[in-house]
Structures are given as C-alpha cells and as structure tokens.
N, C-alpha and C positions, 0 to 999 in steps of 0.2 A: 572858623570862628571869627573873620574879619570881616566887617560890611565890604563889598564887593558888586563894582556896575558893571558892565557892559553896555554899549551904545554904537548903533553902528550911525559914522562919522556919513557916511558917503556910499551910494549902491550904483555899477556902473557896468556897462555890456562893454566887452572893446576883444577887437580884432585878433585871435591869439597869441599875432606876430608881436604887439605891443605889450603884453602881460610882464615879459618880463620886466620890462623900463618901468613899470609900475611900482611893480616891486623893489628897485633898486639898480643903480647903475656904480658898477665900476669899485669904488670907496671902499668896502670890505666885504665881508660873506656874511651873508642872514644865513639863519637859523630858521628850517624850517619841515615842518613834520604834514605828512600827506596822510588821505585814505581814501583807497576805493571804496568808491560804492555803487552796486548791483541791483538790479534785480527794474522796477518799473520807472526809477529813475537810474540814468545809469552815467558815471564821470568819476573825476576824481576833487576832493577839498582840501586844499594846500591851507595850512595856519603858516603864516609866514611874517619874521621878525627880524631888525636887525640885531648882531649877537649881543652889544650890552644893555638893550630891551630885554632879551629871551635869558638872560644870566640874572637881571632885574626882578624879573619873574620867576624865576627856581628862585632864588633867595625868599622875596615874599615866602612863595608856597611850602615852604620846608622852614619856614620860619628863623630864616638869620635874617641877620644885618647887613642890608642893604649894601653891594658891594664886596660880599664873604667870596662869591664865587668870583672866578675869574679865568674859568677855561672850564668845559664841558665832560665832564666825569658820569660816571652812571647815574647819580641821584639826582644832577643836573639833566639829563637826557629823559630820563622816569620822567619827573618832572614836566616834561614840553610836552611829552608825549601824552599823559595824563589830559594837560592842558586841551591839546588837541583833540582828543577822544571826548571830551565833557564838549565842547564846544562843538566839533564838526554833529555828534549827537543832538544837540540842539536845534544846529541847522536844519536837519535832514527832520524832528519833531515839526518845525516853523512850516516844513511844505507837505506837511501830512492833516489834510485835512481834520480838524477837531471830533468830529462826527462819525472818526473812522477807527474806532477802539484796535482794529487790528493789524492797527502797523503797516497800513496798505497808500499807498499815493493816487489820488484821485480814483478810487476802489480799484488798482491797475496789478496789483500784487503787491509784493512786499521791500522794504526798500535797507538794505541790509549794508554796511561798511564795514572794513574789513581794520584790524588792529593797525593802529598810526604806525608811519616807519620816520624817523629820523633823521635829516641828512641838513650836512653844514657846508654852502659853496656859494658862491655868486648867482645873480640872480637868473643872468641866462641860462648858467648850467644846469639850475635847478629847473626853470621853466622848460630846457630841451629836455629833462629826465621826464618831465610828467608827460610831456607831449610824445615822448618814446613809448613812456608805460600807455599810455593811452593807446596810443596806435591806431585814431581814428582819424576822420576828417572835419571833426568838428571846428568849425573860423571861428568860435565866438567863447569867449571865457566869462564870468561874471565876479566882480571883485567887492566885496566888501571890504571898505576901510573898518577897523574895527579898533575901540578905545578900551583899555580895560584900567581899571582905577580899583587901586584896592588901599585902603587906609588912605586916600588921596595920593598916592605914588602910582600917575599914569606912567602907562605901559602901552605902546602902541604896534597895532598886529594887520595885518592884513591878511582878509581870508576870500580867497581865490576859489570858485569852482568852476571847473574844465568839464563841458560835459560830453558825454561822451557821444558814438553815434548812435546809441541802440536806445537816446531817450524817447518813448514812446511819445508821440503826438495826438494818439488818436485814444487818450482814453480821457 
C-alpha cells in the first residue's frame, strides 16, 4: 500500500573474476538471496545488499520504523526473500518475449526459478558460492545496479545474473 519505484541505475557485462568487487569489498557482509533458473535460459539471479540497506528494507516491508530491525531473524529473512522472488520474477518476465503467453524465452521452452535461498557473508564468498553452485564455465556475469525507493527511503541493491553454460544460443 506504499508507492514504490524501481529503476535500474546502470546495466553491465564484466568478467566473473570481478563480480564480486562489484558487489562489495572487505567493510562488512551483504546480504543477499539467489535463484536458479532453468530450463531455455539457464544461470543463476543474485539480489544482493549491504546488511543496513537489506534491514532498511524488511523494516519498510513489514511496516515498522525505519531502524526496528537490527540483526536478521525469520521475518527479516521472509522478508529479503520475498524481495528476491518478486524481483528476480520480474527479471526473468523483462526477457520473455510479450508475444509469448506461455512463459517460453524466445519460443525456446520454458524458463522456471527455483525458491530464493538466503545467505549473509562477504562478497567474494558469496560470489565463490554462486560460482560453485554454478558449476560451469560461464566468464561473463551481468549486473544490474538497481534503486528501490519506497515512500522516498532509497534502498540500494544490486542484481547479478550468472549465466550459466547450458544458455541456449540458437533459439
């Protein structure tokens, strides 16, 4: 029930070795929640925050006062994840052709993501997690900076997709 933007700040391809440095170097741990996704596109979509951004935002979404939270509990966690799920959904709508009522990518089959997981660490550790679960040889990552502004209380996120090897080329 609160006006709410999204805007994406910046779109950029870069080498997967730098992804994490994108994300964050050193200073504390982000906060940030993944999903795979399957099927005619295939990689993974990182929502990734730092923590008093991503605490900023559970408070918004559960409607306290700005600053209630202050360390990551279940309804703070719901919360990112939620985030993540409505968002990475979005993404994965933006590359599905308009024209294409059945939830197909470029008519190539179906492009399906799997429930958000969670996790709170620095940024390289989080970017060697995804690059593990991955398990491909994909070099190239794509990052959107992304701004979210809800009653004029920006929140800033970056949303990462890792793709994987089995993206189809040829449909």
């Amino acid at each position: 029930g609160r006006p709410t933007r999204i805007s994406v700040r910046r779109l950029e391809a870069l080498p997967l070795e730098r992804a994490g440095g994108v994300l964050g170097e050193g200073e504390g741990p982000l906060v940030a929640c993944a999903m795979r996704i399957s099927g005619a596109v295939d990689g993974i979509l990182v929502l990734a925050c730092d923590a008093p951004s991503g605490l900023a935002l559970a408070d918004m979404l559960l409607g306290r006062a700005a600053g209630t939270s202050t360390e990551w509990g279940e309804l703070e966690t719901s919360a990112a994840v939620e985030t993540a799920n409505i968002i990475g959904c979005a993404y994965l709508n933006a590359m599905t052709p308009s024209e294409d009522p059945q939830g197909t990518a470029a008519g190539g089959g179906a492009v399906l993501p799997t429930p958000p997981w969670f996790v709170r660490d620095f940024a390289a550790a989080v970017m060697e997690g995804v690059m593990l679960s991955q398990a491909s040889d994909a070099a190239t990552s794509f990052l959107t900076h992304t701004d979210f502004v809800i009653e004029d209380s920006p929140v800033t996120c970056s949303l990462l997709f890792v793709p994987g090897a089995g993206i189809r080329t040829d449909a």
